[in-house]
C-alpha positions as CSV (number, residue, x, y, z in Angstrom):
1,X,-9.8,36.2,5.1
2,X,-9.4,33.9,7.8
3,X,-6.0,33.4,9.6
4,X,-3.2,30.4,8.7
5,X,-3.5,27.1,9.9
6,X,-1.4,26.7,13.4
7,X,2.1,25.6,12.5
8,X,1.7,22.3,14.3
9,X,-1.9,21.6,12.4
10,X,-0.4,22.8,9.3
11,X,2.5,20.5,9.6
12,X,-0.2,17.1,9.8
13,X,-2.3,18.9,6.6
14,X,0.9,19.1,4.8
15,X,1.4,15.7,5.4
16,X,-1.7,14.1,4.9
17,X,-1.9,15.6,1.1
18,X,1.7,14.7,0.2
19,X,1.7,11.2,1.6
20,X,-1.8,9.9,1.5
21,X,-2.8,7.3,-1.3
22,X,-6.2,9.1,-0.7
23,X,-7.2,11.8,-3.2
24,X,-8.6,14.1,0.1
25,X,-9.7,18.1,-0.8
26,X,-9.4,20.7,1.6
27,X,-12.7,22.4,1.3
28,X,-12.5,24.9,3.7
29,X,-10.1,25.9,6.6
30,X,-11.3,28.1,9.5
31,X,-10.6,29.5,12.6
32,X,-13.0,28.6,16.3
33,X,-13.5,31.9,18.1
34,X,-13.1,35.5,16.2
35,X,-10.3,37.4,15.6
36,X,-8.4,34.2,16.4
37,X,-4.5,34.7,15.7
38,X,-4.4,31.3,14.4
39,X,-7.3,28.9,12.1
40,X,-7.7,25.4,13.8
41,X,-10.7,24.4,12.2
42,X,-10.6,21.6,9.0
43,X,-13.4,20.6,6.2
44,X,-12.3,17.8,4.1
45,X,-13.6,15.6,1.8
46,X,-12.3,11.8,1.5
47,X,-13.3,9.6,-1.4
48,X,-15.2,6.6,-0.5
49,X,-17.4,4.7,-3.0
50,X,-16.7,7.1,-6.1
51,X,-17.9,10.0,-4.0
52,X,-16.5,11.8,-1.2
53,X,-17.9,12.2,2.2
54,X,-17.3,15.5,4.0
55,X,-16.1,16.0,7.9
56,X,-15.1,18.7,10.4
57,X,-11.5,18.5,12.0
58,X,-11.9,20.2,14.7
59,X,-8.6,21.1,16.8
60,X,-8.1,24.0,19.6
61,X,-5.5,26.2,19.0
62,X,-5.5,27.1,22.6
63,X,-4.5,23.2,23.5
64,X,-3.2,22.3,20.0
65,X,-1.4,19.1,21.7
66,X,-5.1,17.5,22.4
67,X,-6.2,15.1,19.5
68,X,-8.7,16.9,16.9
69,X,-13.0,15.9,17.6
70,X,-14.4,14.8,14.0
71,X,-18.0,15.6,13.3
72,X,-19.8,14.2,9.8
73,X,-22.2,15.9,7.5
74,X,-25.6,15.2,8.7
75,X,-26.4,12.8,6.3
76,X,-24.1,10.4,8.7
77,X,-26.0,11.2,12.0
78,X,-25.6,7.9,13.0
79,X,-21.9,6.9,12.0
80,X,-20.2,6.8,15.6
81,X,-16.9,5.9,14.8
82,X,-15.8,6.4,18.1
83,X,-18.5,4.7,19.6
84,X,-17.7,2.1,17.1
85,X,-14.3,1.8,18.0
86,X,-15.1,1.4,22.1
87,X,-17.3,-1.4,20.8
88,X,-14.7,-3.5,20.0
89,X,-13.0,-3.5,22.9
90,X,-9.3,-2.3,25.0
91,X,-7.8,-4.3,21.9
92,X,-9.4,-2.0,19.5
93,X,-9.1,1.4,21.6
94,X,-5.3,0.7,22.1
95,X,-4.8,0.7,18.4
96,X,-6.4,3.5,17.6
97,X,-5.0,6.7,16.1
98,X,-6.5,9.1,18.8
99,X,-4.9,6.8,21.5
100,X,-1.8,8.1,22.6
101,X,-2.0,11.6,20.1
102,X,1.2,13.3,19.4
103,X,0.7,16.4,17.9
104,X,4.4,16.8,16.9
105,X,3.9,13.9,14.7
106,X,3.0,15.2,11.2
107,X,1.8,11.7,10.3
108,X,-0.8,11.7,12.6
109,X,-3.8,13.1,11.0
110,X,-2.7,11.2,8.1
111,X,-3.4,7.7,10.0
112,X,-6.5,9.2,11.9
113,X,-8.4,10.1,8.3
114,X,-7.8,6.3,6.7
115,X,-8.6,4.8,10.0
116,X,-12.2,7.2,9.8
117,X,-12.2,5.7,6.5
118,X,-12.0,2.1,7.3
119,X,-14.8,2.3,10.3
120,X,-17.1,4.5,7.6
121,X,-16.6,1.7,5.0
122,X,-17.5,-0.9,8.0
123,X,-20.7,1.7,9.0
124,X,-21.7,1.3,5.2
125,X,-22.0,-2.5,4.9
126,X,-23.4,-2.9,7.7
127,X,-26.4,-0.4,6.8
128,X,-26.8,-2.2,3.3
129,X,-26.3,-6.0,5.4
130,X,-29.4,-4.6,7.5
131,X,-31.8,-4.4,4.2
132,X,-34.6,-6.6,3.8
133,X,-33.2,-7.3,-0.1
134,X,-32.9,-10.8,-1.2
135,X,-31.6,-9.7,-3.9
136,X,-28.8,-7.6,-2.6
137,X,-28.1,-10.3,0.7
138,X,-26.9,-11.8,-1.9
139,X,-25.1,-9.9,-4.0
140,X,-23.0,-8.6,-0.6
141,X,-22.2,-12.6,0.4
142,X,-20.8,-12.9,-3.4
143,X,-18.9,-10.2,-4.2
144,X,-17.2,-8.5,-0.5
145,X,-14.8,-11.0,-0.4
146,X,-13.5,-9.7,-3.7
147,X,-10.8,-7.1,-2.9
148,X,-11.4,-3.6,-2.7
149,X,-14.8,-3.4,-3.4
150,X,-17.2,-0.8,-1.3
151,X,-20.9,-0.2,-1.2
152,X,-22.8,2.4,0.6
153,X,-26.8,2.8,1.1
154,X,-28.3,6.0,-0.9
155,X,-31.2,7.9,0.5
156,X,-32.2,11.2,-1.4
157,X,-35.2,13.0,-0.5
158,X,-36.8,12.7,-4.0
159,X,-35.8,9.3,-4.8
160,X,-36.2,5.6,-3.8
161,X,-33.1,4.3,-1.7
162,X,-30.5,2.6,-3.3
163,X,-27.5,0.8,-2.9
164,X,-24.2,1.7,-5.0
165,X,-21.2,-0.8,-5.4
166,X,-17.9,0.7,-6.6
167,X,-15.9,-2.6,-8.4
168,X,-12.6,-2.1,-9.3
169,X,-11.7,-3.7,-12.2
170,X,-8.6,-5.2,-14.5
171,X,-5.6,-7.1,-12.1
172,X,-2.7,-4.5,-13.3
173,X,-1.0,-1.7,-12.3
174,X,-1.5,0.7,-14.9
175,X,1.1,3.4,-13.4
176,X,3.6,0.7,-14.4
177,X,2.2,0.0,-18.4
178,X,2.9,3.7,-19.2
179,X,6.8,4.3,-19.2
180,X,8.1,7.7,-17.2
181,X,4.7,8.5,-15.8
182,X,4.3,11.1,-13.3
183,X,0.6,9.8,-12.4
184,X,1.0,10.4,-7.8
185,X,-1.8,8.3,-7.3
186,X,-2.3,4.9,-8.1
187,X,-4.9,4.8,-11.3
188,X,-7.8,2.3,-10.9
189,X,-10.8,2.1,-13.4
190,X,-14.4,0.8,-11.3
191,X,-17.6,-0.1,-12.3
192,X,-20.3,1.7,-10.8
193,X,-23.5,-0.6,-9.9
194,X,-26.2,0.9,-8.6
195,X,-29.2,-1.2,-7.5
196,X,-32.6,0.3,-6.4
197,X,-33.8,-1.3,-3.0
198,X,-36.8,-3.7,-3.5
199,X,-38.7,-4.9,-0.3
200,X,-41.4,-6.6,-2.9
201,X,-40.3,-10.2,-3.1
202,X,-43.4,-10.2,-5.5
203,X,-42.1,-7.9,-8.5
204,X,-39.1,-9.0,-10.7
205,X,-36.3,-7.0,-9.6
206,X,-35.4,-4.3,-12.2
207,X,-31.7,-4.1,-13.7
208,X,-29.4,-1.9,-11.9
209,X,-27.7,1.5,-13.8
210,X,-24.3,0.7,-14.8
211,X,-20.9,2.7,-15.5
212,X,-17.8,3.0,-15.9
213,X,-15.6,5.6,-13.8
214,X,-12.4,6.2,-13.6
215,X,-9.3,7.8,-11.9
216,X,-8.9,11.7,-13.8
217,X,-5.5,10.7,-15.0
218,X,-7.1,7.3,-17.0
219,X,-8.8,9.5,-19.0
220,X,-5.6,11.1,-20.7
221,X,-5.2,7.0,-21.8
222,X,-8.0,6.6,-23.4
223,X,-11.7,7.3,-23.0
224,X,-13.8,5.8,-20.6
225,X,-17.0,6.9,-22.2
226,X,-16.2,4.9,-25.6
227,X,-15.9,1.7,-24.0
228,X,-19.6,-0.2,-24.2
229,X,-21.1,-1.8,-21.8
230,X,-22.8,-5.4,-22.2
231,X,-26.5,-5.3,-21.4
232,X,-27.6,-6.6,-17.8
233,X,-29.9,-9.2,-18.9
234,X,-32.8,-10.7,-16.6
235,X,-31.9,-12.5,-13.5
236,X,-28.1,-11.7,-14.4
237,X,-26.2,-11.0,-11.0
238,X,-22.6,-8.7,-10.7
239,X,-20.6,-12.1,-10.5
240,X,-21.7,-13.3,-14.0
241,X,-21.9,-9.7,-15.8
242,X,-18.3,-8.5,-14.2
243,X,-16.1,-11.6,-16.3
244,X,-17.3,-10.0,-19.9
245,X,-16.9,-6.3,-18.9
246,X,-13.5,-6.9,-18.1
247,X,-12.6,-8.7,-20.6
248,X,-13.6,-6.4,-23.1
249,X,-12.0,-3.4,-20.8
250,X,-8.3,-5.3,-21.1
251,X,-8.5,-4.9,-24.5
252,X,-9.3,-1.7,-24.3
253,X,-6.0,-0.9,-22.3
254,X,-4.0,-2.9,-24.3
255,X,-5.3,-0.5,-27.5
256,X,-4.5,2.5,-25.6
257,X,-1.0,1.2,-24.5
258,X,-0.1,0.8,-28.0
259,X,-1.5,3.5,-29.2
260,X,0.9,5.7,-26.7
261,X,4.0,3.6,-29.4
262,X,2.1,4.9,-32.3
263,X,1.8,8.3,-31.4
264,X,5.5,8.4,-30.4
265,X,7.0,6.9,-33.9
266,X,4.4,10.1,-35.2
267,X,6.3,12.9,-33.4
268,X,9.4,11.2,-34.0
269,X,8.7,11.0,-37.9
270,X,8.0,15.0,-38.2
271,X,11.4,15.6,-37.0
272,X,13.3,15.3,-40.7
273,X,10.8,17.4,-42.1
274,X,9.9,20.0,-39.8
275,X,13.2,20.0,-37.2
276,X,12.9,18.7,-34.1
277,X,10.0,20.1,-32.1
278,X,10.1,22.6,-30.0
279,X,7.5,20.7,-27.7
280,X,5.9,17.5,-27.1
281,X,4.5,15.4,-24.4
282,X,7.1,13.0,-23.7
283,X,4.6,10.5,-21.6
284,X,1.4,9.7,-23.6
285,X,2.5,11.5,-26.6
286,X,-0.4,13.9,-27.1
287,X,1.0,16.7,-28.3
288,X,4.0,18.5,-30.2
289,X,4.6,21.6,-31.9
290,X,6.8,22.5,-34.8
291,X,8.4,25.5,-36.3
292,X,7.7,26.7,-39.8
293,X,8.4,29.1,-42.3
294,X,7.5,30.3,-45.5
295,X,10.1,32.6,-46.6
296,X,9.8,35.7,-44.0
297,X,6.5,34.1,-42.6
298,X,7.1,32.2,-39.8
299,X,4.4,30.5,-37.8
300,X,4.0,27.5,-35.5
301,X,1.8,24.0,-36.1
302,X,0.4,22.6,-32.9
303,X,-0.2,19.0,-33.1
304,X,-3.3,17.6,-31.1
305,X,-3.3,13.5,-31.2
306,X,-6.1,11.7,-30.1
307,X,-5.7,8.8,-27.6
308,X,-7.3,6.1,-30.8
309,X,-4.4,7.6,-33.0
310,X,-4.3,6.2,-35.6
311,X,-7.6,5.1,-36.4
312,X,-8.5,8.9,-35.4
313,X,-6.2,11.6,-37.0
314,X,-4.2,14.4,-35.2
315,X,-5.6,18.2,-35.0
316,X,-3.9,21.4,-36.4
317,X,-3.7,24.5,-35.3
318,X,-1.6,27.2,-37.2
319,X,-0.2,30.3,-35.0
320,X,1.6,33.0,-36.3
321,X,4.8,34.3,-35.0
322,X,4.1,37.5,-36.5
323,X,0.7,38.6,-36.1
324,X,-1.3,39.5,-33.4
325,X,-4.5,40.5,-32.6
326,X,-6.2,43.4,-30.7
327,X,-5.8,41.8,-27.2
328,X,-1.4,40.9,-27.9
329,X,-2.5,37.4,-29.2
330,X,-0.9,35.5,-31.7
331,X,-3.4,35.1,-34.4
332,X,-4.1,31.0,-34.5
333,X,-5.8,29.1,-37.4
334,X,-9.3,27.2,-36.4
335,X,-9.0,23.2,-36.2
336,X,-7.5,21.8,-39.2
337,X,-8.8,18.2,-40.3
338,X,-9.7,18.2,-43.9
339,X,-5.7,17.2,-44.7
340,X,-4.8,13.8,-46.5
341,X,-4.9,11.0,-44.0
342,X,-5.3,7.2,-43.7
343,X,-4.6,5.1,-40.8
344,X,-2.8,3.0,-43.0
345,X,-0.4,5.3,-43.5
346,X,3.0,4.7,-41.6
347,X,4.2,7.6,-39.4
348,X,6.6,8.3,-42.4
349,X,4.1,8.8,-44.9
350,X,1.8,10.6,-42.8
351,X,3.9,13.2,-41.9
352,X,4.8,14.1,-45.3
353,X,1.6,14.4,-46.6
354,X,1.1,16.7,-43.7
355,X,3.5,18.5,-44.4
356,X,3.0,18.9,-48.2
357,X,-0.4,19.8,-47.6
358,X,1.4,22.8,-45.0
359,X,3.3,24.3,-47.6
360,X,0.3,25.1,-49.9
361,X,-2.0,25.7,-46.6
362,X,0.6,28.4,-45.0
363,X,-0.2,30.9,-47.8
364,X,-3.9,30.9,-47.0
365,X,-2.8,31.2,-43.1
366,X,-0.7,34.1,-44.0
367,X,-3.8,36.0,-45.9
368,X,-5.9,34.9,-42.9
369,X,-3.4,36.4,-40.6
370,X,-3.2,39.6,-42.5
371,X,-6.8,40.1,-42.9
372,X,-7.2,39.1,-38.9
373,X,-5.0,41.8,-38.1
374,X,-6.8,45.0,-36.6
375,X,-7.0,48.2,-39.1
């Protein structure tokens, strides 16, 4: 087990995964020399381009005042960044985070990893700006002035080298369209593009692969993978296919907003029939669970509602309060679907056929139960 982090490295770590907009992972945190009282040695991993890209911070714990060396994977042999920064001059050095370092200021590491981030994104465009690509010269003078976009060259051993463009897409925040979120990091939703490099200027250029990714927290919305993607038609270029994707991805949202309403009015509608829960998700709305009982039987309904409620109904699940399995575990009731539903329905109606459909299904839950229970 390798030894804690030095209080005053500690401190800027701390710091730098509270406060940054960055989603950065510790992957590994080690000490320099052996049976070193103290670790001083960081791997992290900061996203860039809908990947991440992975560096050494490198302190001494012997001189834990000195400002940390940074050494990249070796797929980045030649991104200098502090060559790149002496490049540009006293201006340029004077500005930098490493200039003047003060360990005893937590924020420090903080500012040092976006500023590595900035010069890496610079490194990248000016590896792709170096192609002999007609095609993507072109696509780089159109669409870099659009805000936030990034590229990066891609060379695998077993594949032709490509570029990658990570668009972010749709003008809103949407931390602010869902009320009482508790999403920390600002949610975007990008279009990958990912063009093969052609050096031919007699073939026609073959379409790039196309996706959509998203933030993890979008995802609880509604899902990505549903939406559809127009075809990339011959000769089409990222500034005429981008307009129709996003067009069609607003919508999307705006579904997925609503749905959030819909789901609410759901849970809200159990509550004269089944008491008010004893859980639910109070953000998006995708779950709740009630309290039952059948005479002595008691038992709990677990309510799983899909994000395109209500053209897609909630899941069941049944869970005794009374029987248990072989392992303590309260005996539960596979996925129930086969109950009367229409999306037509208003939340009213739907949860009292659900819950005349419960009083005739909790006796066949019971035997279930029963017949679960070890002998």
């Amino acid at each position: 087990m390798e030894p804690p982090l030095l209080p005053l490295i500690a401190a800027q770590l701390n710091h730098l995964l509270a406060y940054s907009p960055l989603s950065v992972k510790v992957e590994q945190i080690w000490a320099g020399s052996r049976n070193a009282r103290f670790s001083d040695r960081i791997t992290i991993s900061i996203p860039f381009c809908l990947d991440y890209v992975k560096c050494d911070v490198i302190y001494d714990a012997l001189h834990p005042s000195v400002a940390p060396d940074v050494v990249f994977s070796s797929e980045d042999d030649d991104f200098d960044p502090l060559g790149d920064i002496a490049s540009e001059g006293e201006a340029r050095v004077s500005k930098s985070s490493l200039c003047d370092w003060n360990s005893k200021d937590p924020s420090r590491l903080m500012a040092l990893v976006h500023e590595l981030r900035d010069l890496y994104m610079h490194y990248q465009r000016r590896r792709v700006g170096e192609l002999d690509d007609a095609r993507l010269k072109f696509e780089m003078n159109t669409m870099l002035p659009r805000e936030g976009i990034e590229v990066c060259l891609v060379s695998l051993p077993d594949r032709s080298e490509e570029v990658k463009f990570a668009v972010p897409l749709l003008d809103m925040d949407l931390n602010k369209l869902v009320p009482a979120c508790t999403w920390r990091h600002q949610q975007k939703i990008y279009l990958q593009i990912i063009f093969p490099v052609s050096r031919s200027y007699s073939s026609a250029p073959a379409a790039p692969r196309v996706k959509l990714v998203s933030t993890s927290e979008v995802k609880t919305l509604f899902s990505i993978e549903d939406v559809k993607l127009p075809p990339w038609l011959d000769g089409m270029c990222m500034a005429e296919y981008l307009p129709a994707v996003e067009d069609n991805l607003k919508l999307q949202v705006v579904e997925a907003i609503a749905s959030i309403g819909a789901r609410r009015r759901f849970i809200e509608a159990l509550s004269p029939l089944f008491g008010r829960p004893l859980e639910a998700d109070p953000v998006l709305c995708r779950r709740a669970t009630v309290l039952c009982a059948s005479g002595a039987f008691t038992f709990l309904v677990h309510f799983s509602i899909p994000t395109q409620f209500p053209k897609q109904q909630p899941t069941l699940v049944m869970q005794s309060s009374q029987h248990f399995n072989s392992q303590g575990t309260p005996i539960s009731s596979p996925p129930i679907n086969d109950y009367p539903w229409s999306p037509r329905w208003d939340p009213p109606q739907t949860a009292e056929r659900i819950f005349e459909f419960l009083v005739d299904e909790c006796l066949n839950f019971k035997k279930f139960c029963i017949d679960a229970i070890p002998q």
